[in-house]
C-alpha positions, 0 to 999 in steps of 0.5 A: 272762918266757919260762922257756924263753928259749934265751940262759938255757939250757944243753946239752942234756946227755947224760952219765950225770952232770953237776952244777950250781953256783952259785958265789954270786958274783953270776952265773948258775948252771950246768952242769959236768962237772967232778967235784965237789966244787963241785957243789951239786947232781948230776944222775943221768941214766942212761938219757942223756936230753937234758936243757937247763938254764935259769938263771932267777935273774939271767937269766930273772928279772933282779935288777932285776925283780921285786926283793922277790920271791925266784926258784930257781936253775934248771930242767931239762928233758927232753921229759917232766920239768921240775925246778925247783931251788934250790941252797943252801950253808947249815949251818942255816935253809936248808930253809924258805928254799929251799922259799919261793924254790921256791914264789915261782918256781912262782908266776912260772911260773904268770903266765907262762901257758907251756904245761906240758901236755907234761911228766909229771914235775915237781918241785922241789928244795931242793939244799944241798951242805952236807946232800947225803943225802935230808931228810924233808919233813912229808906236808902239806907235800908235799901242799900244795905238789903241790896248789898247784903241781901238783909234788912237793918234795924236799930232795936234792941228787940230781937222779935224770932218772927 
């Protein structure tokens, strides 16, 4: 599977802000410039990289592949950052869910053998619009899943292009 499949992507994007949506009907998520509230997650660019975002559940990861195994919504990517995100609506529950959509992901990722060498920045995002503040994540935690993956975890639903 190729995460860098061009038909999979979006953009790139330059505004200062722009969010991702999933509308949970069964297609792609995406980027919009609409102002929100739709948004599950709002990406922060202020110094207006260009940052390209790839579907990845139901594009680069079709539902018939790989069927038992659960996949994030999308990735952004500048020259230098690659964030993984999953996007979540969910009062309760939704947090260990994300972070094992996340991981599985990460884990594709890795299989697939892409060159991640030219990117300083990667992380991965548990994004719910229902919990949009910053959640505190257990140190160890966070410290396994950097020491597994080689990225750090956050449940935000700001994606700061930093």
């Amino acid at each position: 599977m190729n995460f860098f499949e061009q038909a999979c992507q979006q953009g790139p994007f330059t505004q200062t802000s722009f969010g991702i949506c999933d509308d949970e009907d069964g297609g792609v998520a995406y980027v919009t410039l609409v102002t929100p509230p739709p948004w599950g997650a709002t990406v922060s660019n202020p110094r207006q990289e260009a940052v390209t975002f790839t579907a990845i559940d139901k594009c680069v990861i079709k539902d018939h592949e790989e069927e038992r195994r659960g996949r994030c919504d999308g990735m952004l990517t500048t020259a230098k950052h690659l964030y993984m995100l999953e996007l979540k609506n969910q009062g309760s529950g939704w947090r260990q869910d994300a972070i094992e959509q996340l991981k599985s992901t990460l884990r594709f990722l890795q299989d697939s053998e892409a060159d991640l060498s030219g990117f300083r920045y990667k992380k991965a995002f548990a994004c719910n619009r229902r919990h949009r503040a910053f959640a505190v994540i257990d140190n160890e935690v966070k410290k396994g899943f950097f020491t597994e993956f080689g990225f750090r975890l956050d449940l935000q639903a700001t994606i700061v292009i930093e």
